[in-house]
BALOBA-1460 file (C-alpha; in Angstrom, 3 decimals):
// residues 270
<rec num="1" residu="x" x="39.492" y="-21.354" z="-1.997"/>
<rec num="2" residu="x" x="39.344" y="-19.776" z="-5.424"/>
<rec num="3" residu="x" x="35.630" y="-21.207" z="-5.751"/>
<rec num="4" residu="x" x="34.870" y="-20.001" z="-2.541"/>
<rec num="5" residu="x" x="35.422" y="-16.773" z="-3.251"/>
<rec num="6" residu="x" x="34.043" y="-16.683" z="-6.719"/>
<rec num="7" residu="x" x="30.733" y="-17.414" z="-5.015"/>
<rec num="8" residu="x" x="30.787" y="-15.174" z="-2.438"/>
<rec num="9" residu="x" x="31.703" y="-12.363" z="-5.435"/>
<rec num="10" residu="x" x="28.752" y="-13.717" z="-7.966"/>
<rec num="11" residu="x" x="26.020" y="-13.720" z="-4.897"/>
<rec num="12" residu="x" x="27.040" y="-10.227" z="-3.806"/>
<rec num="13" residu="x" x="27.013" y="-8.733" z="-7.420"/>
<rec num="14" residu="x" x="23.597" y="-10.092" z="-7.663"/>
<rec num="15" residu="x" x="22.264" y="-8.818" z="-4.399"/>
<rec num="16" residu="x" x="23.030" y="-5.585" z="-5.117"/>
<rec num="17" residu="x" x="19.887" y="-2.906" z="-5.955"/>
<rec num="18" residu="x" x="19.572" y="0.098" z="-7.295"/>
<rec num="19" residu="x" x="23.311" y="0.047" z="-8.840"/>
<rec num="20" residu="x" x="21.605" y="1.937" z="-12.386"/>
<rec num="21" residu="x" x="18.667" y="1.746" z="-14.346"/>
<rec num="22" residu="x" x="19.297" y="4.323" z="-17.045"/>
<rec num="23" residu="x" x="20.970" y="2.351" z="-19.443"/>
<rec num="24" residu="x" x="21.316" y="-1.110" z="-19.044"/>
<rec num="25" residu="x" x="24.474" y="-3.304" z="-19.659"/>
<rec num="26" residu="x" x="22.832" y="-4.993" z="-22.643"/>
<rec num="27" residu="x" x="22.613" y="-1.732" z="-24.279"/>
<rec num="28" residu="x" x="26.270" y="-0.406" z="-25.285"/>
<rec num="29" residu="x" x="26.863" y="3.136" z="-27.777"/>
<rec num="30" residu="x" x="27.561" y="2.746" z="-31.343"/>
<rec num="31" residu="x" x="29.466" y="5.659" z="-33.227"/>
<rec num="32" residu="x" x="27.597" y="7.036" z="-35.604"/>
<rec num="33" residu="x" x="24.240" y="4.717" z="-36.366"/>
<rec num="34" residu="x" x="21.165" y="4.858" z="-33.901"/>
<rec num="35" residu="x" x="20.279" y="1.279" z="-32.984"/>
<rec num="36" residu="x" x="21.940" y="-2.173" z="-32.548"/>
<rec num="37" residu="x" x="20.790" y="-5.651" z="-31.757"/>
<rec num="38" residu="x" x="21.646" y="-6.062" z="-28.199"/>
<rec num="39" residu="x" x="22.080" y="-9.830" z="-28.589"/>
<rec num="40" residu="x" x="22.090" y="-12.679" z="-26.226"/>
<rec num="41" residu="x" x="19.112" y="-14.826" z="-24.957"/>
<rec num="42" residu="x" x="17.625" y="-15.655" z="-21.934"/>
<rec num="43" residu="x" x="20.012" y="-17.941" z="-20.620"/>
<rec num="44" residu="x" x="17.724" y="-21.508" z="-21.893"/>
<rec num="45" residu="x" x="17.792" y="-20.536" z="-25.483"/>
<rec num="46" residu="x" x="20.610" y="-18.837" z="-26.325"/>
<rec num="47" residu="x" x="19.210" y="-17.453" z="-29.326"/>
<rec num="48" residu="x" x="20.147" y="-14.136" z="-30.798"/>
<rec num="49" residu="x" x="18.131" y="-11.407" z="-29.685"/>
<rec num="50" residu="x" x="15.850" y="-9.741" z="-32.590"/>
<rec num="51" residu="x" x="15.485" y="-6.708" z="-30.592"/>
<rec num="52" residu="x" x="16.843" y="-3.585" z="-32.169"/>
<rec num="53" residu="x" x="17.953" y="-1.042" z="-29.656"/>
<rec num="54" residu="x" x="16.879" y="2.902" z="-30.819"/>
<rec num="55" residu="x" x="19.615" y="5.212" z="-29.611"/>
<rec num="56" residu="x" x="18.151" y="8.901" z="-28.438"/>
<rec num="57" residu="x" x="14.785" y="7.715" z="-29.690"/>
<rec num="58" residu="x" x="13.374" y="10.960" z="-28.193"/>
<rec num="59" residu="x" x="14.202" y="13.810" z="-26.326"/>
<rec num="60" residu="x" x="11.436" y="15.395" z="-22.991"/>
<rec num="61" residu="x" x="10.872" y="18.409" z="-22.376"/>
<rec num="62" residu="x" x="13.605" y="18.859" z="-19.918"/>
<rec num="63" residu="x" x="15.953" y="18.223" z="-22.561"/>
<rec num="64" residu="x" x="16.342" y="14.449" z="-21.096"/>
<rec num="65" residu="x" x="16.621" y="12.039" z="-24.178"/>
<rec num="66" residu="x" x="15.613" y="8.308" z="-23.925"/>
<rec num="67" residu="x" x="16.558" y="4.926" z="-25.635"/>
<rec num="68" residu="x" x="14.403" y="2.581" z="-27.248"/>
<rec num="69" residu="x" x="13.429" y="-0.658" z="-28.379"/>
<rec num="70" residu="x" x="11.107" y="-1.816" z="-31.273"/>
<rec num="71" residu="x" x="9.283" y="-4.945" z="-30.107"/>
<rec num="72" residu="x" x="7.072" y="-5.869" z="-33.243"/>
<rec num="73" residu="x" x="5.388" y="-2.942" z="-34.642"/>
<rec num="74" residu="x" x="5.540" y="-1.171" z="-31.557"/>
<rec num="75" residu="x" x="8.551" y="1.384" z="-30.844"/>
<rec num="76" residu="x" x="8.821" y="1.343" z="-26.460"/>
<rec num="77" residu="x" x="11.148" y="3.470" z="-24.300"/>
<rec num="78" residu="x" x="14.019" y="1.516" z="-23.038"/>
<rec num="79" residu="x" x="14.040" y="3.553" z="-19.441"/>
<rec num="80" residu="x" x="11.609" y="5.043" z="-17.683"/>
<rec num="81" residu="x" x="9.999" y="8.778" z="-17.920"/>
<rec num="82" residu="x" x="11.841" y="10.940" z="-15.513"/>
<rec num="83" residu="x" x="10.234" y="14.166" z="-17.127"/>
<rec num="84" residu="x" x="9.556" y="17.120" z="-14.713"/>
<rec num="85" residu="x" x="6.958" y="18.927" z="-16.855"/>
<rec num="86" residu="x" x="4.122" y="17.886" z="-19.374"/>
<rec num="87" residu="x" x="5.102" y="18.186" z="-23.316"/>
<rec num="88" residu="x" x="3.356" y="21.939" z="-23.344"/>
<rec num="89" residu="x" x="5.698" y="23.012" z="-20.705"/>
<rec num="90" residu="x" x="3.462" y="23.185" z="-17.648"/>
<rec num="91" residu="x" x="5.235" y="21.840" z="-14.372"/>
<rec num="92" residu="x" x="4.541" y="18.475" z="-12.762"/>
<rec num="93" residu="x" x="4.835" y="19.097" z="-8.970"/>
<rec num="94" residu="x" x="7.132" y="17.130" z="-7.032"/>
<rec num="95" residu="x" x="4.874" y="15.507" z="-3.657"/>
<rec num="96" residu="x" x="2.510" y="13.172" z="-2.566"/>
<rec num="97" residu="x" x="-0.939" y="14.402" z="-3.731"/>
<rec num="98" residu="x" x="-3.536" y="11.676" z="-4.396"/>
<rec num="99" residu="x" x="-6.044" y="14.081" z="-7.076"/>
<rec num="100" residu="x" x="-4.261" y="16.117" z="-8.895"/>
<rec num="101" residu="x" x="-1.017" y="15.557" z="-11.338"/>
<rec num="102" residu="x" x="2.491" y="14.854" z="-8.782"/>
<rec num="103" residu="x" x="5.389" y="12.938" z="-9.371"/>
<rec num="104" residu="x" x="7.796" y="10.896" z="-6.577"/>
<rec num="105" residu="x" x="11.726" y="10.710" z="-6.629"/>
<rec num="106" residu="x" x="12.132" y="6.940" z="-5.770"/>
<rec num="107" residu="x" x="15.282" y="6.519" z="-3.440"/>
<rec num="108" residu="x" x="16.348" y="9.664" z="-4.114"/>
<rec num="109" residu="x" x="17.478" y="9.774" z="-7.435"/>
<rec num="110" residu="x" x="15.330" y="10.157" z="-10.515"/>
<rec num="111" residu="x" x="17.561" y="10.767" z="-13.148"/>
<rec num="112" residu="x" x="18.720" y="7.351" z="-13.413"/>
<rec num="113" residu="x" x="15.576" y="5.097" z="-12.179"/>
<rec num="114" residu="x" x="12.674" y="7.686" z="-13.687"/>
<rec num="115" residu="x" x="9.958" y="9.649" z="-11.541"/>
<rec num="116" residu="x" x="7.032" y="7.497" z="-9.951"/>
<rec num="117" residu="x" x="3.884" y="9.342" z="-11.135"/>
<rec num="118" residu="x" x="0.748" y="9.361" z="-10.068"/>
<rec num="119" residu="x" x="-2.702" y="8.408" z="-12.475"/>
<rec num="120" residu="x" x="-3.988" y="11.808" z="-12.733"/>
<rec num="121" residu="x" x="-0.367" y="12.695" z="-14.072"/>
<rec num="122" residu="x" x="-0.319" y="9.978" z="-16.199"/>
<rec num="123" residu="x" x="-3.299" y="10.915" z="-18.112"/>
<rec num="124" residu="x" x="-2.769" y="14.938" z="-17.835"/>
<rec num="125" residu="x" x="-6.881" y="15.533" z="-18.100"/>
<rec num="126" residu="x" x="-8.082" y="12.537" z="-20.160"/>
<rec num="127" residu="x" x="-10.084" y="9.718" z="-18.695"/>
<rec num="128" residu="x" x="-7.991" y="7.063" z="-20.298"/>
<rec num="129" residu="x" x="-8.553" y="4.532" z="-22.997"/>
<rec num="130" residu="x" x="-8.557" y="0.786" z="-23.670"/>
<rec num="131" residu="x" x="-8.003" y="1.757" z="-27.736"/>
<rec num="132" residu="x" x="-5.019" y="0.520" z="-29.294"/>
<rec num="133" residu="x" x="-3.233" y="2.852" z="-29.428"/>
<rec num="134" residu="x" x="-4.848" y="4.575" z="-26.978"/>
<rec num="135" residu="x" x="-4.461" y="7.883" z="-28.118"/>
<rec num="136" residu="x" x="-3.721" y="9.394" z="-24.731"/>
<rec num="137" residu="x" x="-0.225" y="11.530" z="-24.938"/>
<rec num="138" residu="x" x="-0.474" y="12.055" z="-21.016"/>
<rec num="139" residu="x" x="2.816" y="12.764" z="-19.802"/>
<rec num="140" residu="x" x="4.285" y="11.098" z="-22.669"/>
<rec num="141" residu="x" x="6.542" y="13.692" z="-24.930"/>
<rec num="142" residu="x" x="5.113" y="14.949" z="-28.407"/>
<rec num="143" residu="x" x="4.823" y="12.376" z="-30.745"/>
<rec num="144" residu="x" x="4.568" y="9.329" z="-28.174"/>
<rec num="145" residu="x" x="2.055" y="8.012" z="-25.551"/>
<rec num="146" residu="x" x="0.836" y="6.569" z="-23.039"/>
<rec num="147" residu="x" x="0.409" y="2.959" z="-23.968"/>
<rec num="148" residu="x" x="-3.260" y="0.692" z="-23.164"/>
<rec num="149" residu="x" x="-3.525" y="-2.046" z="-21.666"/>
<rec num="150" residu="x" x="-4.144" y="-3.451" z="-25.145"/>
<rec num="151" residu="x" x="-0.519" y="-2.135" z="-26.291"/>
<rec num="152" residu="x" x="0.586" y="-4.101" z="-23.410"/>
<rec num="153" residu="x" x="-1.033" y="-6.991" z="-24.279"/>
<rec num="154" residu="x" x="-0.029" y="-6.824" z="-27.967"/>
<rec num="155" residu="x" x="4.185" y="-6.340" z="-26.915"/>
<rec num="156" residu="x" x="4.025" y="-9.533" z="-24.145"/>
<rec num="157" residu="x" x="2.077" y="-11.797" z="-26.753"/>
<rec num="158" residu="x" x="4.855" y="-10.655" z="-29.426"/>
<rec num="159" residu="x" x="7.290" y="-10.917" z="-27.088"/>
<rec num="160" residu="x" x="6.042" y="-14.319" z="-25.782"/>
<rec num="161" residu="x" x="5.959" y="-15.183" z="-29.538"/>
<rec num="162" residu="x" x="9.874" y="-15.615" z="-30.094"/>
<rec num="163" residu="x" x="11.708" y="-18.171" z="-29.217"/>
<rec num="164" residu="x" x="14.825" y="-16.160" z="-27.785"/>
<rec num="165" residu="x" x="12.638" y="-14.361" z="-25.257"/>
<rec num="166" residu="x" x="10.914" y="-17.585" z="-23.744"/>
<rec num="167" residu="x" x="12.399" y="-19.397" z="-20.873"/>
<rec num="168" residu="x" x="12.377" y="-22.698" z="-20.961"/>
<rec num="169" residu="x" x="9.900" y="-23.146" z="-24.039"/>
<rec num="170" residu="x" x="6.685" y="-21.104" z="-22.181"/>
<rec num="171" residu="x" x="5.212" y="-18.156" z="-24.287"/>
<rec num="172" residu="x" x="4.442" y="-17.618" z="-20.631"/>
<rec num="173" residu="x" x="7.949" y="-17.444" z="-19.114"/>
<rec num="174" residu="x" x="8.867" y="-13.602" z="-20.589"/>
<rec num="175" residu="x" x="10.024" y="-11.760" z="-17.648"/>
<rec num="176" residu="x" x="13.280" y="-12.270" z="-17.754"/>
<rec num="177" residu="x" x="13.265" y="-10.927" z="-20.965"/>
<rec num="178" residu="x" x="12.111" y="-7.762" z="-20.058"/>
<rec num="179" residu="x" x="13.942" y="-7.709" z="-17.054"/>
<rec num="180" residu="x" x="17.052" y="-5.271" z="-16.462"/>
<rec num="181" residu="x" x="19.966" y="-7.543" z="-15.857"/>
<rec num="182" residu="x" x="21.037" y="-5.794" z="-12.389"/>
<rec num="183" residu="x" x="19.702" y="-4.161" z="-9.062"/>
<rec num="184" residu="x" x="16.791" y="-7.381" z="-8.175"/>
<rec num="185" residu="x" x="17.135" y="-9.172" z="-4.551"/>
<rec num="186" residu="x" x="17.981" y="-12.709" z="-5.252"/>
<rec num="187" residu="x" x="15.937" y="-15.476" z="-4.049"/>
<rec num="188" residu="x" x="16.411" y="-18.837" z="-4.494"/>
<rec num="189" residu="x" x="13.577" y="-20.571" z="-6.536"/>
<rec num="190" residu="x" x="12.393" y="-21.092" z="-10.439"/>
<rec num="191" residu="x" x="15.247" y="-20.982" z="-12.985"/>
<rec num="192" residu="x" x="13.204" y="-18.882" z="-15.145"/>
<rec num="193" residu="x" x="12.763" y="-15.863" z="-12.583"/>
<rec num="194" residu="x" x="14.007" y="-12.650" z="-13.095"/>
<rec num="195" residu="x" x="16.055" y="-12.822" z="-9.628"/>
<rec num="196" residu="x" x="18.460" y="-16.192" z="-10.321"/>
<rec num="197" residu="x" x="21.174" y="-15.640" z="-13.138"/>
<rec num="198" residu="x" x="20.254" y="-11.792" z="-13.651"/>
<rec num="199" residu="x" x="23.359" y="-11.932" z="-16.017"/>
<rec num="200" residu="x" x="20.708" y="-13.707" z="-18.696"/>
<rec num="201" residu="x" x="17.771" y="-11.707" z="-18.280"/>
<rec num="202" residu="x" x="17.074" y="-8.240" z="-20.746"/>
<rec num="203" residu="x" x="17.139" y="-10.017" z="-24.257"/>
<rec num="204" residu="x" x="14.890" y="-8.003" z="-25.537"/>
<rec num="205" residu="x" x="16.875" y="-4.307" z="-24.299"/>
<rec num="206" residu="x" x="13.854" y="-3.078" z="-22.654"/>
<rec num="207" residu="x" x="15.317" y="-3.083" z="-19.215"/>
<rec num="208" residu="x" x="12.541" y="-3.331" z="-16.729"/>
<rec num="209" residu="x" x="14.436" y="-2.131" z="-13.644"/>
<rec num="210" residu="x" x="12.804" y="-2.869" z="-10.035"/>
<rec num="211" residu="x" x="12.128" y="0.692" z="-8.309"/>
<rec num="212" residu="x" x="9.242" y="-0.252" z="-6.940"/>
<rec num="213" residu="x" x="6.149" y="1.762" z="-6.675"/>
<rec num="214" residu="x" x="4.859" y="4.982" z="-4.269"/>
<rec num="215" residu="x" x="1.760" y="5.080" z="-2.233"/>
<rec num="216" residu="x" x="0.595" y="7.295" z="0.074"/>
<rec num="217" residu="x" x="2.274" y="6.940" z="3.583"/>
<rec num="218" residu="x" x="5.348" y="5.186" z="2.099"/>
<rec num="219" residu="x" x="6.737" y="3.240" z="-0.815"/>
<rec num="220" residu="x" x="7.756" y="-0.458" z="-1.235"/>
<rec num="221" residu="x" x="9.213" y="-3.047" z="-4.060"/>
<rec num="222" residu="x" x="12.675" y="-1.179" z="-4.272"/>
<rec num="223" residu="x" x="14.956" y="-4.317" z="-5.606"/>
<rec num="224" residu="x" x="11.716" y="-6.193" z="-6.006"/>
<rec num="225" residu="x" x="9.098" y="-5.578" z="-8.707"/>
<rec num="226" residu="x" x="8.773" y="-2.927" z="-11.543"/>
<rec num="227" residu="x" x="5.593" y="-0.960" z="-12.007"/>
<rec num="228" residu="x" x="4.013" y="0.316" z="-15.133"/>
<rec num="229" residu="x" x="1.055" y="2.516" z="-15.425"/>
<rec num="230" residu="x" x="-1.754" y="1.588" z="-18.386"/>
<rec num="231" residu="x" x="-3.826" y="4.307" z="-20.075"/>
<rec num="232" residu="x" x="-6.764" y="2.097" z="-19.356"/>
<rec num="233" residu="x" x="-9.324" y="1.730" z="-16.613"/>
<rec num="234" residu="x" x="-10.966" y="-1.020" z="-15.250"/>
<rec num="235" residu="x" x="-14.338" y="-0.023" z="-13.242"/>
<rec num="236" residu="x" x="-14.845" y="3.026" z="-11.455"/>
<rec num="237" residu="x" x="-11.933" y="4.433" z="-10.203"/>
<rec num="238" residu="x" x="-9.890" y="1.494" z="-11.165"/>
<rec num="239" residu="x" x="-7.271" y="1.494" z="-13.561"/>
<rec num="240" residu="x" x="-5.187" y="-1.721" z="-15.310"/>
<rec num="241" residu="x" x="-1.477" y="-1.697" z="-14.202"/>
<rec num="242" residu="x" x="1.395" y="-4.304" z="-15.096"/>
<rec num="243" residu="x" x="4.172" y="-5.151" z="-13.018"/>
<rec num="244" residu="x" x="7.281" y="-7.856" z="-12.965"/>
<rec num="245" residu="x" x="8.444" y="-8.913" z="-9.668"/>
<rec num="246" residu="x" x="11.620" y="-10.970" z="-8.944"/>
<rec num="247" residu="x" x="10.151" y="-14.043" z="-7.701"/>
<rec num="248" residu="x" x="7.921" y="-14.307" z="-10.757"/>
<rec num="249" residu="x" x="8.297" y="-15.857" z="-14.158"/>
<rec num="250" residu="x" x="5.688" y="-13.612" z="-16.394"/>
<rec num="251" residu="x" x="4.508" y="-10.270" z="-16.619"/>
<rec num="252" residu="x" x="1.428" y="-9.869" z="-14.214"/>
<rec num="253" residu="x" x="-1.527" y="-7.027" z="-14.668"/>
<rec num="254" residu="x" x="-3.719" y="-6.382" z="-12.201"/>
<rec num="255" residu="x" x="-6.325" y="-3.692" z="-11.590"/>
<rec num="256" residu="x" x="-6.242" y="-1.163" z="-8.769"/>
<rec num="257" residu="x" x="-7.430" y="2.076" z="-7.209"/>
<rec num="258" residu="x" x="-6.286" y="5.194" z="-9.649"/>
<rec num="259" residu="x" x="-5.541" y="7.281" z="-6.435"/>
<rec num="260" residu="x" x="-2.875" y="7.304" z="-3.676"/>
<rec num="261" residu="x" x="-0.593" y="5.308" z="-5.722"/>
<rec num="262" residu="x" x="2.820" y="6.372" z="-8.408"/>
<rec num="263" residu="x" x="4.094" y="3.694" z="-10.336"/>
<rec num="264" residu="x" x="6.359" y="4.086" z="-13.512"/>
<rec num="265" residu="x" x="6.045" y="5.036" z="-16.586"/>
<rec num="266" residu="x" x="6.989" y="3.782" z="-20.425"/>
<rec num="267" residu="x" x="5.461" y="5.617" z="-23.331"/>
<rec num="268" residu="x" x="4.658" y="4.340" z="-26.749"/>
<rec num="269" residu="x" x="6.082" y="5.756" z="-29.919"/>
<rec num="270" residu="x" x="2.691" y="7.072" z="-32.130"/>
């Protein structure tokens, strides 16, 4: 009976979505210093995590201030931009417009899961870059960025690199490494997705939580995949995105039309 219920307890707490994003349970406060090693693995290796954890790394506009993680040489926010204005003070309006700069509250609460903004946000006037670092501020506050798709690159071959963020031995297997450790649907399936054992996933404190992505007409992905924006563009009106979805074992890019669609947003410190 006691098993039983244990269970039914573990498969509800990891069916549960949306619980919080803003800081994730890897990530706890120290007193007086301003990062930590968030320790752990990734559930196959048990290694210690060589992650350091950045406390109040930066502060927005809005006075919001952000964790985050150095990953190599590179410095990343540990949560996602929920900014409501530009670093020079000029507004970012709240709606669904495809052209110009707008930002989306995703289930109704961006303070803890970050606003869903759209490309021409993203960018704030500049037609993107594929330079590392890509030189594009964006949204980004003063002194950070908007990271390329070759900044992207760079952090999942690093991260893919270390033994304590692989799963099961693949510089490929990485998502659950990125992965917050709460809020994705559980499916049944690979060992090494972000969805089974959530508990395990997050070694490296960067806490990729699953709000899922805007569009226009709707949204979708909420408890499913996380969406990041690139600086970068593809073709035409195309621009590089990344994403992590539960089912999956890596971090996937993919190209897609700059317009109509808000996805998240991590910046880069310069």
């Amino acid at each position: 009976m006691k098993k039983r219920t244990l269970f039914i307890l573990t498969a509800f707490l990891c069916c549960i979505a949306l619980i919080s994003c803003k800081k994730d349970e890897t990530k706890t406060n120290n007193n007086n210093g301003n990062t930590e090693n968030p320790g752990g693995g990734n559930g196959n290796q048990g290694n210690p995590s060589t992650a350091v954890i950045i406390h109040n790394a930066v502060t927005d506009y809005d006075g919001n201030s952000y964790d985050a993680v150095q990953l190599g040489d590179q410095i990343w926010m540990a949560e996602n931009l929920h900014t409501t204005h530009f670093a020079n003070g000029v507004a970012i309006p709240e709606g669904s417009s495809e052209y110009s700069p707008s930002r989306y509250t995703p289930n109704g609460d961006a303070n803890t899961c970050g606003y869903l903004y759209n490309w021409p946000a993203v960018v704030h006037g500049s037609n993107g870059s594929a330079a590392n670092p890509s030189g594009v501020q964006g949204v980004c506050p003063t002194g950070w960025h908007v990271p390329s798709d070759a900044e992207w690159t760079q952090m999942t071959d690093y991260v893919g690199s270390r033994s304590e963020f692989v799963c099961s031995g693949s510089s490929e297997n990485i998502a659950k490494a990125l992965a917050s450790n709460q809020g994705w649907q559980m499916y049944s399936g690979d060992s090494c997705a972000v969805c089974n054992d959530q508990s395990t996933n997050n070694a490296t404190g960067f806490s990729a939580y699953p709000v899922g992505r805007y569009f226009s007409g709707g949204s979708d992905g909420s408890g499913t995949v996380a969406y990041f924006w690139t600086a970068t563009r593809s073709y035409g009106n195309n621009v590089y995105y990344r994403f992590i979805s539960a089912q999956n074992v890596s971090v996937e890019s993919f190209d897609g039309f700059m317009y109509g669609y808000s996805y998240s947003v991590r910046c880069v410190k310069d």
